[in-house]
C-alpha positions as CSV (number, residue, x, y, z in Angstrom):
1,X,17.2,-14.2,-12.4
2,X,15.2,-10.8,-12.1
3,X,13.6,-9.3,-9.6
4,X,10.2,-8.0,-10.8
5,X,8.5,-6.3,-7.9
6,X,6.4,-7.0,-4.8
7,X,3.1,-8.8,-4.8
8,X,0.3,-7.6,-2.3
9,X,-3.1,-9.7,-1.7
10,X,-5.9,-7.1,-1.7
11,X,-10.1,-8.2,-1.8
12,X,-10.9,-6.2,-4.8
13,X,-8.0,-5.5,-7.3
14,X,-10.3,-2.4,-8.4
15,X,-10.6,-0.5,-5.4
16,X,-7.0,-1.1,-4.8
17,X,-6.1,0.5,-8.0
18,X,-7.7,3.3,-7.1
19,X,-6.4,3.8,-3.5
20,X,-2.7,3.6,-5.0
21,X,-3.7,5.5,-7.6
22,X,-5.0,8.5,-5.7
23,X,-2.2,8.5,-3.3
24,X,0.7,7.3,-4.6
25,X,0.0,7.7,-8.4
26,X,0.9,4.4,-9.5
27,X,-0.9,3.6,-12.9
28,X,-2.2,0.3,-14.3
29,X,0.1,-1.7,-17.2
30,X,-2.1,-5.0,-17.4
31,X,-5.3,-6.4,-16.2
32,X,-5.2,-10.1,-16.4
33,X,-8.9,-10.6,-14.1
34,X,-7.6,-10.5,-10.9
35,X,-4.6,-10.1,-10.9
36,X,-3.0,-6.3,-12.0
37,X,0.9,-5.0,-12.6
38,X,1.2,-1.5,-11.7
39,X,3.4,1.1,-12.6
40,X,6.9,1.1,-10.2
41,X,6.5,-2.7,-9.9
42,X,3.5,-2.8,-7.6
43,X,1.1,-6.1,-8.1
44,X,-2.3,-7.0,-7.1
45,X,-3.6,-10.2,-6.6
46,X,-7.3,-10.7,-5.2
47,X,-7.5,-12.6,-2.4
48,X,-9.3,-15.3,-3.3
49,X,-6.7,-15.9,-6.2
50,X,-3.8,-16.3,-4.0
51,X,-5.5,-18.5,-1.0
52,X,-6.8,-20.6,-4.0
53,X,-2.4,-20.7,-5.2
54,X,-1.1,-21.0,-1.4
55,X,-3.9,-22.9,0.4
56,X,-3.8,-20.6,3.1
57,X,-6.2,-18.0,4.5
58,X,-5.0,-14.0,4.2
59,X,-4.2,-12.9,7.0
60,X,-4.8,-8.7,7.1
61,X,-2.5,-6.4,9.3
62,X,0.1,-9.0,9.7
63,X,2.4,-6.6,10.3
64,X,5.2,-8.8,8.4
65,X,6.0,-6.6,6.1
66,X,5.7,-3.0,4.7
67,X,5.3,-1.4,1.8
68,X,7.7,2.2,2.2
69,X,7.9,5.4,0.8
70,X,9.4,8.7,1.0
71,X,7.8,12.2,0.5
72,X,9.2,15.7,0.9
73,X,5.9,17.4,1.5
74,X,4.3,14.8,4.1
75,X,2.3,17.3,5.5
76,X,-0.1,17.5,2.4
77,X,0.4,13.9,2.2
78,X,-1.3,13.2,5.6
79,X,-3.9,15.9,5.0
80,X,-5.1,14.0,1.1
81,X,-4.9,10.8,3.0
82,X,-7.3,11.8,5.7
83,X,-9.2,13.7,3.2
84,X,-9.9,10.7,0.8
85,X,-9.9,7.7,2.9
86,X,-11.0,8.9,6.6
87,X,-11.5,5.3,6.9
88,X,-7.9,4.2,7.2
89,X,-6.6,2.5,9.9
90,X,-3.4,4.2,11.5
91,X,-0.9,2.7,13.6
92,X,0.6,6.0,13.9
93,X,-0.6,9.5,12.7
94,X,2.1,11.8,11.9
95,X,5.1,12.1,13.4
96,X,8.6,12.6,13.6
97,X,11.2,10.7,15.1
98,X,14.5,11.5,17.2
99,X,16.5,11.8,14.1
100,X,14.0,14.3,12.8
101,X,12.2,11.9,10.1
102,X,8.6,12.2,10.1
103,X,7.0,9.3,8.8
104,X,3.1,8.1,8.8
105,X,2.5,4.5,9.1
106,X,-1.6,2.9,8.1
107,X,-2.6,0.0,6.6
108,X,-4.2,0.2,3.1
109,X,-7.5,-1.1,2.6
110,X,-6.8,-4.8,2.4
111,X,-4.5,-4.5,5.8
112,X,-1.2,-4.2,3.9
113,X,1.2,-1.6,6.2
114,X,2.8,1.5,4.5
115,X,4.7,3.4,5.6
116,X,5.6,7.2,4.4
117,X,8.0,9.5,5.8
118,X,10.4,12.5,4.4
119,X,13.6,11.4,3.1
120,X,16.5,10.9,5.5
């Protein structure tokens, strides 16, 4: 057995795409109409899709889960973030922690928690 990656549900694959994409960089591989496999073993599934597979509604900001990442300069980070998407939903805004980590935590457009924070 092989692990492949981490499925998130998001509304519109699309506009996902293009939030990862303009923040994190990740790239698109395949397209299968609804579904999407992005670079670093990020996938999309629309939402309709998975309640259709699971029959279960989504339920956004779950706060089950995370998706985490690590970045040096989180300063310029924070700044595109709330550049491009002034939209987003924090639950915190920049800050750093007792073991001096500062880390960023919002949910993505769909509700899906990431956090970001320097490496430790």
């Amino acid at each position: 057995m092989k692990y492949k990656g981490t499925l998130i549900v998001v509304k519109d694959c699309s506009r996902a795409l293009k939030f990862y994409s303009d923040m994190f960089g990740f790239q698109l591989i395949k397209d299968n109409d609804g579904n999407m496999e992005l670079t670093n073993n990020l996938y999309l599934q629309e939402s309709g899709y998975w309640e259709q597979f699971i029959k279960r509604n989504v339920t956004p900001n779950s706060n089950q889960a995370e998706l985490y990442f690590e970045e040096p300069n989180i300063e310029q980070f924070a700044e595109r973030l709330e550049t491009l998407y002034p939209e987003i939903e924090y639950v915190n805004h920049l800050m750093t922690h007792s073991w001096g980590q500062k880390v960023v935590r919002f949910y993505d457009l769909d509700g899906n928690l990431i956090e970001v924070g320097t490496p430790v």
